[in-house]
One Martini backbone bead per residue (centre of mass of N, CA, C, O) as a GRO file, in nm:
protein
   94
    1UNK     BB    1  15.709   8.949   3.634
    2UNK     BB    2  15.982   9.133   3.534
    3UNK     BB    3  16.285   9.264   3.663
    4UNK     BB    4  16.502   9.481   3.590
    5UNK     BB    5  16.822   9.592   3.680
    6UNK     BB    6  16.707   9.872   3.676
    7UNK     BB    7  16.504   9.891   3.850
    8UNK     BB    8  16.610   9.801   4.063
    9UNK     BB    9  16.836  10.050   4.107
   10UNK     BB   10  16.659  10.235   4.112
   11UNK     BB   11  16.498  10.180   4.392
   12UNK     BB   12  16.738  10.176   4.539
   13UNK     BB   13  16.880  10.489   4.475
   14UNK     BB   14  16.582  10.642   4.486
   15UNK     BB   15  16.388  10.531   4.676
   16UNK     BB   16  16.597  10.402   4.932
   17UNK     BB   17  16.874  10.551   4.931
   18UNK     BB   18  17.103  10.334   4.834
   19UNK     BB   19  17.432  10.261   4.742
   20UNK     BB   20  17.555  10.052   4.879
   21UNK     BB   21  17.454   9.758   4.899
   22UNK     BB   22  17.399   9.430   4.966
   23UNK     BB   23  17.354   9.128   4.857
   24UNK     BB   24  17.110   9.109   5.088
   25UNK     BB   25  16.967   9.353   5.006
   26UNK     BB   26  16.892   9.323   4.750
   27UNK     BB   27  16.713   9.066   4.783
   28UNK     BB   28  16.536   9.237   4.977
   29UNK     BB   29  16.457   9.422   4.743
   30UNK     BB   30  16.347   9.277   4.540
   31UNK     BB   31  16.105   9.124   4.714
   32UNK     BB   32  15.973   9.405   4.760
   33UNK     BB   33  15.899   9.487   4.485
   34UNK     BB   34  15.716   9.232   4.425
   35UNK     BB   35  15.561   9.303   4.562
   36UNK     BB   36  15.456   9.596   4.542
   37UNK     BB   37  15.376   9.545   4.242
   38UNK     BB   38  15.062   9.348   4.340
   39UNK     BB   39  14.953   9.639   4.473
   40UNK     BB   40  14.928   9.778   4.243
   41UNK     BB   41  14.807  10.061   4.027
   42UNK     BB   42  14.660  10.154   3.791
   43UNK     BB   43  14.775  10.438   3.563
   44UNK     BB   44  14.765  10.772   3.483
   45UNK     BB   45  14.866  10.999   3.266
   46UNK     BB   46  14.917  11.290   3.177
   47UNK     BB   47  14.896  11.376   2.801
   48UNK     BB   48  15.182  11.510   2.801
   49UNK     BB   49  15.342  11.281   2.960
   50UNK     BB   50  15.226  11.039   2.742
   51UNK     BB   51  15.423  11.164   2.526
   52UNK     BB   52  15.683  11.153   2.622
   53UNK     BB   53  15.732  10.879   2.727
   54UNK     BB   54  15.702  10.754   2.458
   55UNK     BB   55  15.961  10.865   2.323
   56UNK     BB   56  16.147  10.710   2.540
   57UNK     BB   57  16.051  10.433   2.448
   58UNK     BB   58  15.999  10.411   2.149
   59UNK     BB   59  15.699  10.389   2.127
   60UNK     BB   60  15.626  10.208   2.347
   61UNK     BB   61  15.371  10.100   2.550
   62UNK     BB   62  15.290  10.141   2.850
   63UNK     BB   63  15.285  10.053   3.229
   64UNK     BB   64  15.121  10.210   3.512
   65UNK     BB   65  15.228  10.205   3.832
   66UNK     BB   66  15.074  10.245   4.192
   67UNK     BB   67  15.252  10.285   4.511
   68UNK     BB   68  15.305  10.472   4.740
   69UNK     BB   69  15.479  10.697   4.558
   70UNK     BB   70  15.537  10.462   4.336
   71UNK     BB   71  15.655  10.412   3.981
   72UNK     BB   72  15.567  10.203   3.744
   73UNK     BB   73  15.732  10.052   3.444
   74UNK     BB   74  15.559   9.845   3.181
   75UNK     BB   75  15.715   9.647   2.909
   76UNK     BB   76  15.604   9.369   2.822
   77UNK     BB   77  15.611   9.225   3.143
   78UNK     BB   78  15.832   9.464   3.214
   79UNK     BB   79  16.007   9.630   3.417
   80UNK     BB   80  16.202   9.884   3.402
   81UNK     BB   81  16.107  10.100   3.580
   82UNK     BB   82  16.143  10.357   3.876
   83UNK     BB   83  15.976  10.621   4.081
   84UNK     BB   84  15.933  10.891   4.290
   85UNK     BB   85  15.701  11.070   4.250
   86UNK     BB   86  15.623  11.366   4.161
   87UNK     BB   87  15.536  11.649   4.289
   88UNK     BB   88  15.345  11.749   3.956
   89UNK     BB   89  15.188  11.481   3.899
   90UNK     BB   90  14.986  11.339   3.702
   91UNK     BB   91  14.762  11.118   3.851
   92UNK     BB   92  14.521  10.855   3.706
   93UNK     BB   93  14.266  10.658   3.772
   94UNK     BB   94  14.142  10.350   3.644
   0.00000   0.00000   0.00000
């Protein structure tokens, strides 16, 4: 699977909550972003979250892991980005 320097960003960011990372932190979350989602799970989102989210993707289906609160959001076998599981997110496993 390929991780979108998008997705890098996102992980930086929201999940790690990192401003400026130096270039070696930079690879060492590339890394660590790539184990973790080897272990991550497939799930769904529920059906109203599910058609929104269809919507900002451009009709394109993704496919949504999750693994410790981060969610994985992957198109065409690129993850495109992640984000920190919502407060009142109703995910379930498949």
């Amino acid at each position: 699977m390929i991780v979108s320097e998008h997705a890098l960003r996102q992980y930086i960011l929201k999940v790690n909550k990192i401003e400026n990372p130096s270039e070696k932190t930079v690879v060492k979350l590339r890394n660590t972003l790539e184990r973790l989602v080897g272990l991550a799970k497939p799930v769904k989102l529920n059906p109203r979250e599910e058609i929104i989210r269809l919507l900002n993707n451009n009709c394109r289906e993704a496919k949504y892991l999750y693994y410790y609160g981060v969610v994985f959001v992957v198109v065409d076998d690129v993850m495109v980005t992640c984000y920190s599981k919502r407060k009142n997110e109703l995910i379930l496993e498949v």
